[in-house]
N, C-alpha and C positions, 0 to 999 in steps of 0.2 A: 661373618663380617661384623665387627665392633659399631654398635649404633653410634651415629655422631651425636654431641650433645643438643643440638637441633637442625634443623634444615631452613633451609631459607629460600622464598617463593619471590622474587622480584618484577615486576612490571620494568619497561625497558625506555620509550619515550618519555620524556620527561621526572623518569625518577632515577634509572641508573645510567642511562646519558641525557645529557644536557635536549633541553626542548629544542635549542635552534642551532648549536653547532657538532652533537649527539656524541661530542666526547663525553668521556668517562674515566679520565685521568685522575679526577677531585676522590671518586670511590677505588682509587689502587691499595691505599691502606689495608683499610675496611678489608678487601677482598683479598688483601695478602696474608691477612692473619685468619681470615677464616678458613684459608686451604691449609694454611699450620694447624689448625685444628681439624683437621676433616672434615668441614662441614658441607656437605652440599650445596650448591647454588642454582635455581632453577630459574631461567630466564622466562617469560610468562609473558606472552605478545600476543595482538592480533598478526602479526609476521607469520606469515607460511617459513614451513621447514626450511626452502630454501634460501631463504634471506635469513633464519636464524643461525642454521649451521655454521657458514663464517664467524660471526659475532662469539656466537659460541666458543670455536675453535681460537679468536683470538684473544678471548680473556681467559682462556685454558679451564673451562667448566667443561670438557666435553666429560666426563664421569659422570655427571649431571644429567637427568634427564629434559629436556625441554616441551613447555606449553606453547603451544602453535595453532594459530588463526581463533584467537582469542575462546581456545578452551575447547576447539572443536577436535583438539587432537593432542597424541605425545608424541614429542621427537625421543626415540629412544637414548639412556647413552652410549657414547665410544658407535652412533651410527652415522653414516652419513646421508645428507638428506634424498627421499626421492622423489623420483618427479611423479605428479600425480598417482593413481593407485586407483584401487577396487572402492575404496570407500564415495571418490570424488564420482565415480564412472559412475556410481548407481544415481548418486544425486541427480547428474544430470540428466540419466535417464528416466528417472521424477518429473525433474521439471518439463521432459518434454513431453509428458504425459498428462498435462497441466492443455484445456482446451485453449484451442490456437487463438482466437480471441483478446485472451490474457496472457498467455506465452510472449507473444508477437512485443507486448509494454515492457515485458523485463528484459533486459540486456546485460547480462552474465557477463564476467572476465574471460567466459570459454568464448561465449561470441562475441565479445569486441575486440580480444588479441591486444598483446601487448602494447602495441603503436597506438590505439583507444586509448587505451587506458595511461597511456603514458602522459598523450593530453589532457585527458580529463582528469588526472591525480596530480598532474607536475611533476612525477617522477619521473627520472633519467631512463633513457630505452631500456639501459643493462639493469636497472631496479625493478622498471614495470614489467620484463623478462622475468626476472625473479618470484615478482608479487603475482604472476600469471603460471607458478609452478604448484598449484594448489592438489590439497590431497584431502581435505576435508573438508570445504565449506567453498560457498559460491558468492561473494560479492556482487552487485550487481546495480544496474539504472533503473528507476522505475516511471514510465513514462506513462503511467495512467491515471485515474483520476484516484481518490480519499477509496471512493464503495467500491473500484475495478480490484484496488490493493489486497480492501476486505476482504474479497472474492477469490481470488489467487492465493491468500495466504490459506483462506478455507481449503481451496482444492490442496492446494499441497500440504496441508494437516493429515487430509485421507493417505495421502503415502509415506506420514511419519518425518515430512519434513518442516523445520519451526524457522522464521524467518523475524530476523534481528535487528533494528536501526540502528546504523551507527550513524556517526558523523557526518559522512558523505554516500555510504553506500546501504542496501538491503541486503543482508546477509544470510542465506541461507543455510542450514547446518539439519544433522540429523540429530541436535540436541545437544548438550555438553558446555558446560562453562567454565572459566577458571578455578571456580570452588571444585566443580567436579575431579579433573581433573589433578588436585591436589591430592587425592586420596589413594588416588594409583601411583604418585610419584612417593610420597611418602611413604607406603607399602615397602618400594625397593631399597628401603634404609632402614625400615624395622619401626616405622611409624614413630621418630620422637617429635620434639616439640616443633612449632611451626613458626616461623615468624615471617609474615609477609607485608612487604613495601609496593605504593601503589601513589597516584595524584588524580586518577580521574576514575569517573562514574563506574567506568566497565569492570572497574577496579575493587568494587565494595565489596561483592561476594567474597571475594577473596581474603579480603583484610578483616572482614566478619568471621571467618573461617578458619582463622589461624589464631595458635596462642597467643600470640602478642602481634595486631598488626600496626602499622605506619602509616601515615595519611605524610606522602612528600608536598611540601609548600610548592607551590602551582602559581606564579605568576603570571599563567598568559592564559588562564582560565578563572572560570566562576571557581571558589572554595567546595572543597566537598560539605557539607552539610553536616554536621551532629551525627555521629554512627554510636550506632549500639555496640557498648563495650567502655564507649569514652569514660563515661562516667564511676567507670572501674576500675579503668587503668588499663584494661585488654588492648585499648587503641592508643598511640600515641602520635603527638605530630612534631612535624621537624621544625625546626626555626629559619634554617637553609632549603630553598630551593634546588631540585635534582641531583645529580651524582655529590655536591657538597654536602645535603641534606642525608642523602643516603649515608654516606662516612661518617656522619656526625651521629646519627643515630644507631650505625651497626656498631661502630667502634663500643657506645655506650652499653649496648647490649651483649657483644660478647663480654664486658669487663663483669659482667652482670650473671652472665650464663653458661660461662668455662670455667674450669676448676683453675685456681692457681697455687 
């Protein structure tokens, strides 16, 4: 297989669909001319497999491999997603090995079921269906106090499990971030250059970790901070917010980074 001239690593909210109506019509350009060049397109979410696979499948990246639940995992390509798996099973048999105590404060996606989670996320039954088809990584409530947390995270350290804050939820995972995961996706294309687009926090490893990353303009958030590489030119940012900012930037870099 012919390396493509680079691969491209995307964050999905807020950078290549819109923050509040999550289209992605403004990056069809951008995305048309990078499958005339064969370039890979790797979607990069905290989404589980099974909310990404659709998405996937409908901007025609399934060739592509996909990053799923924020680095804890790859969607293979040309696979379709599955429903949990060996990986999520032991997790949870972790956590229940975690003294009852502290077990009892955390409240997992496996224990509160979709319809939970559906209130407590605001997402529609048939999304929280979805966000509740986990195969890598545990989401979850945490109802105890700052030193109970301490406590819980310690015990689940002894079984190799690392526990992550996000926005709204504690995230358990048996390790792995989006940087990580770049390294295995890149492999399946003969490792060329990297170029990864991102607008929030979760997002830095990532854009630290590629040849050239993008920091997408983020209106309904703090700014990302000053990243290492800016000052080189490894990072660059967009003028437009999400899938326009995305277009406006891809466009400029493939003119940049394909032969003509």
């Amino acid at each position: 297989m012919k390396t493509p001239p680079f691969i491209v690593f995307t964050d999905l909210d807020g950078t290549l669909l819109d923050h509040q109506s999550y289209d992605y019509a403004p990056a069809l350009p951008a995305l048309s001319r990078l499958r005339a060049y064969g370039v890979p397109v790797v979607l990069a979410s905290s989404k589980t497999a099974a909310e990404i696979a659709p998405l996937r499948a409908e901007l025609r990246l399934t060739a592509s491999p996909a990053i799923v639940e924020n680095g804890a995992g790859l969607l293979p390509p040309n696979s379709p997603a599955e429903d949990k798996g060996d990986v999520y099973d032991r997790l949870r048999a972790c956590l229940d090995q975690v003294s009852a105590p502290l077990r009892e404060k955390f409240r997992g996606f496996g224990d509160l079921g979709a319809g939970a989670v559906a209130l407590d996320s605001g997402l529609s039954p048939q999304k929280a269906e979805l966000a509740c088809k986990r195969a890598f990584s545990e989401p979850g409530l945490w109802y105890g106090t700052a030193v109970e947390k301490r406590e819980f995270i310690a015990e689940l350290a002894e079984f190799g499990v690392t526990a992550r804050r996000g926005g709204r939820y504690l995230t358990l995972t048996f390790g792995g971030t989006k940087a990580d995961r770049m390294d295995e996706a890149a492999a399946l294309f003969g490792n060329p250059h990297r170029i990864a687009l991102g607008d929030a926090p979760n997002d830095i490893e990532m854009l630290e970790n590629a040849s050239v990353g993008v920091v997408i303009r983020n209106d309904h958030g703090a700014p990302l901070p000053k990243l290492k590489g800016e000052a080189s030119g490894q990072i660059l940012r967009s003028t437009k917010p999400g899938p326009a900012g995305w277009n406006e930037m891809m466009m400029s870099l493939i003119s940049r980074l394909t032969p003509h």
